[in-house]
C-alpha positions as CSV (number, residue, x, y, z in Angstrom):
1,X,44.7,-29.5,160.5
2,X,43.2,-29.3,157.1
3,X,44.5,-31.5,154.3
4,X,46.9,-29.7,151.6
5,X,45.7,-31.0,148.0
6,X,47.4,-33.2,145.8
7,X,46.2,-31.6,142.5
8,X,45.0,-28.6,141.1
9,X,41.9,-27.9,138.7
10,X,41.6,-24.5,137.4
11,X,38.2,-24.6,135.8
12,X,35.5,-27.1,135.5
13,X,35.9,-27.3,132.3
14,X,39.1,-28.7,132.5
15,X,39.8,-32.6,131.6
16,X,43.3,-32.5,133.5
17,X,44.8,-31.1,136.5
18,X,48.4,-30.2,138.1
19,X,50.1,-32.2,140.5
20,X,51.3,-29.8,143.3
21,X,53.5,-32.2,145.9
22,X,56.5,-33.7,145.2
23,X,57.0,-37.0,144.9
24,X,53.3,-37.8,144.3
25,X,53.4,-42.0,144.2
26,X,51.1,-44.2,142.2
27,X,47.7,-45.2,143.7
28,X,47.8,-42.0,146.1
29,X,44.1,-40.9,146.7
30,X,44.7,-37.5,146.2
31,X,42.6,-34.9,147.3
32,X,41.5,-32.3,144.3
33,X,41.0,-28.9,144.5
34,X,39.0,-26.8,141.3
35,X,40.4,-23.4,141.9
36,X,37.8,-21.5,140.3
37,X,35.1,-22.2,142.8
38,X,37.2,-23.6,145.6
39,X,35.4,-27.1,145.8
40,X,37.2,-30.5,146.2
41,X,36.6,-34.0,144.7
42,X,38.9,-37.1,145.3
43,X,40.9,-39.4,142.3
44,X,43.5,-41.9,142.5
45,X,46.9,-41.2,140.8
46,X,47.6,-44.8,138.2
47,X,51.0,-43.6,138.5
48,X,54.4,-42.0,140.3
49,X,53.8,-38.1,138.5
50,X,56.2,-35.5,139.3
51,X,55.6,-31.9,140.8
52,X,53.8,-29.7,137.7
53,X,53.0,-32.5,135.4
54,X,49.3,-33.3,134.4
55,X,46.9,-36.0,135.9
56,X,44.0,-37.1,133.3
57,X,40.5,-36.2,134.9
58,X,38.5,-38.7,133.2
59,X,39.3,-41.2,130.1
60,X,40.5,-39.7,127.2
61,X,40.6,-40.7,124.1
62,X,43.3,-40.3,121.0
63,X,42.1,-37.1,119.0
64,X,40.6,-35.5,122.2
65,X,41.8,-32.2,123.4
66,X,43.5,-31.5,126.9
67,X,41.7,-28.7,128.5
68,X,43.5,-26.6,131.1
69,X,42.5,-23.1,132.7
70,X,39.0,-23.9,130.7
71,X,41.5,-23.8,127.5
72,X,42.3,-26.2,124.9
73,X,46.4,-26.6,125.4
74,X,47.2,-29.7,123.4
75,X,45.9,-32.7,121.3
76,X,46.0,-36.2,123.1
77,X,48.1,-38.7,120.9
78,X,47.6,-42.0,123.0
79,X,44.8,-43.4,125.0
80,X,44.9,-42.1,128.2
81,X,42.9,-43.1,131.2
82,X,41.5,-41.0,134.6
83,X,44.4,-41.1,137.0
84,X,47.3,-41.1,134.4
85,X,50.2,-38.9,133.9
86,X,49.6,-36.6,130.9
87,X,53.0,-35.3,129.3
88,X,55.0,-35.0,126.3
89,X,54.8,-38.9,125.7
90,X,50.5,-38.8,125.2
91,X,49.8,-35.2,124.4
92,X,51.4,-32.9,121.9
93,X,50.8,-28.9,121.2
94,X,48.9,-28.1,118.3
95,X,51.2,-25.0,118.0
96,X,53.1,-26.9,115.3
């Protein structure tokens, strides 16, 4: 039987992904699916992330942009680093 990911990538230019199980705990090693091109990598989740939040892809930094669907969708305000949650509380829109 074929292992269900963990977390969606939409493009490969994108710097976070989507967490698609519930209850996803901290230091899972999630499998990673980029939906674009169907290929898989593996990270480890720092943190308990609910269904449809954001997992950080690599470091980011204050001042970078969170890229998702190969888009820029908001403005990181804190530090964050590969495997954490990304939400409200480290990354803002830049809608307003």
């Amino acid at each position: 039987m074929a292992e269900i990911p963990h977390l969606l990538v939409h493009n490969r230019k994108d710097n976070v992904g989507v967490v698609v199980v519930e209850n996803l705990a901290a230091n899972t090693d999630m499998l990673c699916c980029i939906t674009e091109d169907n290929s898989t990598f593996r990270l480890t989740s720092k943190l308990d992330v609910p269904i449809g939040h954001k997992i950080a892809l690599l470091d980011l930094k204050s001042g970078e942009t969170a890229i998702k669907y190969g888009e820029d969708i908001g403005k990181i305000v804190t530090d964050v680093a590969k495997g954490d949650h990304v939400h409200t509380h480290n990354c803002k829109t830049k809608r307003w």
